[in-house]
C-alpha positions as CSV (number, residue, x, y, z in Angstrom):
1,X,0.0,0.0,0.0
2,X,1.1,3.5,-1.2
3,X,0.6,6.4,1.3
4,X,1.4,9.7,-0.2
5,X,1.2,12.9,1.8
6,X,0.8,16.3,0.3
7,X,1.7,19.1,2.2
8,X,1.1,22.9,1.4
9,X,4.6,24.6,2.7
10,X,8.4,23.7,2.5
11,X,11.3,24.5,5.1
12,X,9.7,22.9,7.8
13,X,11.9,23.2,11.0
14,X,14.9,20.4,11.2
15,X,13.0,18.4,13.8
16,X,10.1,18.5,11.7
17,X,11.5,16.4,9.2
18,X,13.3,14.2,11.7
19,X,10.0,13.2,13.1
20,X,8.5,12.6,10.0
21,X,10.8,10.5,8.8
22,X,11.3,8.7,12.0
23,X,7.9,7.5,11.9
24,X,7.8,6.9,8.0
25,X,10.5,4.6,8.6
26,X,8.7,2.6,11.3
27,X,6.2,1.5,8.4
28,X,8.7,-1.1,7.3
29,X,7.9,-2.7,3.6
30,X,4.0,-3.2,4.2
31,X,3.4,0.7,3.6
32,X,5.4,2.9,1.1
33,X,4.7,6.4,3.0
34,X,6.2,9.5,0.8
35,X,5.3,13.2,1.9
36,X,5.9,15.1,-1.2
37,X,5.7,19.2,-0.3
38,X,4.1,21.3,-2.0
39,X,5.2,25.0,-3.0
40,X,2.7,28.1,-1.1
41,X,2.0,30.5,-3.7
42,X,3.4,33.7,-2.5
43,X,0.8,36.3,-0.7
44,X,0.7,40.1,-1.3
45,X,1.8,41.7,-5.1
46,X,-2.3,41.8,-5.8
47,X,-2.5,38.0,-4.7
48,X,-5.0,37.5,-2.3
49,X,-6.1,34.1,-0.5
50,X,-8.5,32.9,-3.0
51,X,-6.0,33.5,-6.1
52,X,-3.1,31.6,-4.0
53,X,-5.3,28.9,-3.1
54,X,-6.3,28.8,-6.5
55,X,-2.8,28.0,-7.8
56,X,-2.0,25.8,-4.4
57,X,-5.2,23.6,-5.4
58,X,-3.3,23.4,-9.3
59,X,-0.1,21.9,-8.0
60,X,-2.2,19.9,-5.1
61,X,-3.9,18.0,-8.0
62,X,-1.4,18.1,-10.1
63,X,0.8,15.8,-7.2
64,X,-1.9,13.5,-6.6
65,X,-1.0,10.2,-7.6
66,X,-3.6,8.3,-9.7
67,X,-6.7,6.7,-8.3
68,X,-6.1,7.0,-4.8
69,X,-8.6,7.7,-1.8
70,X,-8.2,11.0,-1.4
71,X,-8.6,12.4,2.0
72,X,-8.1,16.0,2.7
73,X,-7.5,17.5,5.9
74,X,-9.9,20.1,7.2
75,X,-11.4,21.5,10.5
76,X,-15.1,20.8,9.2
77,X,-13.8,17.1,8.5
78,X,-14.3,14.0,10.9
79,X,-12.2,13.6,13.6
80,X,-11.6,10.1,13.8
81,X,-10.0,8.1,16.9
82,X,-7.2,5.9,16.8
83,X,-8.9,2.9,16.2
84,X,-11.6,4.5,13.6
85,X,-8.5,5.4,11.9
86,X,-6.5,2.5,11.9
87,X,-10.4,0.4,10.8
88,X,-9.9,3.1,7.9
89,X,-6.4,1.7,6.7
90,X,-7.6,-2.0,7.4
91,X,-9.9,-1.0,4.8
92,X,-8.0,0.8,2.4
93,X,-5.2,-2.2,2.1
94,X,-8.5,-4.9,2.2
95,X,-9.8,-3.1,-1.2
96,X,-6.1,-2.4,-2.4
97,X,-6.6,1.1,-2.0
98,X,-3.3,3.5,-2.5
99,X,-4.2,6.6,0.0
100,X,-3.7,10.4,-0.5
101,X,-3.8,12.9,2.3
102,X,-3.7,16.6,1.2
103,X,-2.1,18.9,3.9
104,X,-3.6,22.8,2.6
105,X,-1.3,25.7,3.3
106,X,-1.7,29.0,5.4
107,X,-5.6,30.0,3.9
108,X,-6.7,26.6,3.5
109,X,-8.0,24.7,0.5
110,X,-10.5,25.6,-2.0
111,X,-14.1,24.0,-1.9
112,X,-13.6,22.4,-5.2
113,X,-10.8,20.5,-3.8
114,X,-12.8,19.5,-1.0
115,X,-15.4,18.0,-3.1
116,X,-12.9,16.4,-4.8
117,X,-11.8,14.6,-1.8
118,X,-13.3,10.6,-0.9
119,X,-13.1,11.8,2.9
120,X,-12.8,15.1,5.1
121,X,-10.6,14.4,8.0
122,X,-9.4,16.9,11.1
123,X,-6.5,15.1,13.7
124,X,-7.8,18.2,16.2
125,X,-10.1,20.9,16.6
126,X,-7.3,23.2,17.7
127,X,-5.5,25.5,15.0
128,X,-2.2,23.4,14.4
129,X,1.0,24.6,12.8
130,X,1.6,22.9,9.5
131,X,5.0,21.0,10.7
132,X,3.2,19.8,13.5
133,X,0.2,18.6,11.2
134,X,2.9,16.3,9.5
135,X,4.1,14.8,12.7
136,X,1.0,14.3,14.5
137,X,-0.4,12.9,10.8
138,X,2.7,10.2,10.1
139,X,2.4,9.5,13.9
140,X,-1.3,8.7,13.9
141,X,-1.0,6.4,10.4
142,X,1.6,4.2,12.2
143,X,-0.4,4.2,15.4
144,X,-3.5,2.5,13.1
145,X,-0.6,0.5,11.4
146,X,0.6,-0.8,14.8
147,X,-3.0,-1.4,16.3
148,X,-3.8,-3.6,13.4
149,X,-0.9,-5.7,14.1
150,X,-1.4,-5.9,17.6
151,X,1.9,-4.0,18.4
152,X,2.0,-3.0,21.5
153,X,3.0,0.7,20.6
154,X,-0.5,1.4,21.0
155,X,-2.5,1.0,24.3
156,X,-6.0,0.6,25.3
């Protein structure tokens, strides 16, 4: 199974990344998890939120890899537990789903990438900094891994 990430926003803090890839590599060969970032179109210069989100959402489906779920993160999406979540990936790898999560940048995402999207999803319904998003996002997807496999990382 294919996990690809898409996050709005580059030069993420070093321990950012670290974490990120820390938990990608936890995956092991089951799950190929790839966060791929996407460039913020630059505010100001007569560019106003709708017009940069406008070009973000370009690049955003221009990234998406073919026929995957696509699930976009949102604050009006569900907010899942750990164990909905990891039911959601037993399900995706039962169907042989590859899974896309879409990461918006600083004004959000448009509404016709939203209704593109197969689910809405929020991990909180505090305001989270985008680096953190990417950590608590990779951290949660290995959780649902390691519940489904009985691992004891995760603890009822």
């Amino acid at each position: 199974m294919n996990i690809t990430v898409l996050a709005v926003g580059t030069k993420m803090p070093r321990w950012v990344d670290e974490a990120v890839a820390d938990y990608a590599k936890r995956f092991g060969r089951e799950i190929q998890f790839q966060l791929k970032e996407i460039k913020p179109e630059k505010r100001g210069s007569g560019v106003n939120a709708e017009q940069g989100m406008a070009a973000e959402e370009a690049r955003i489906i221009a990234a998406i890899p073919p026929k995957n779920f696509l699930v976009v993160l949102d604050e009006h999406g569900k907010a899942p537990t750990s164990m909905a979540l990891a039911d959601c990936l037993n399900e995706w790898q039962r169907n042989g789903d590859h899974v896309c999560f879409v990461i918006g940048g600083a004004d959000g995402m448009t509404a016709a990438l939203k209704a593109r999207a197969n689910m809405m999803m929020r991990l909180s319904s505090l305001t989270l900094p985008h680096g953190m998003v990417r950590v608590l996002l990779t951290e949660q997807l290995y959780r649902a891994q390691s519940i489904l496999h009985h691992h004891p990382y995760h603890r009822e």
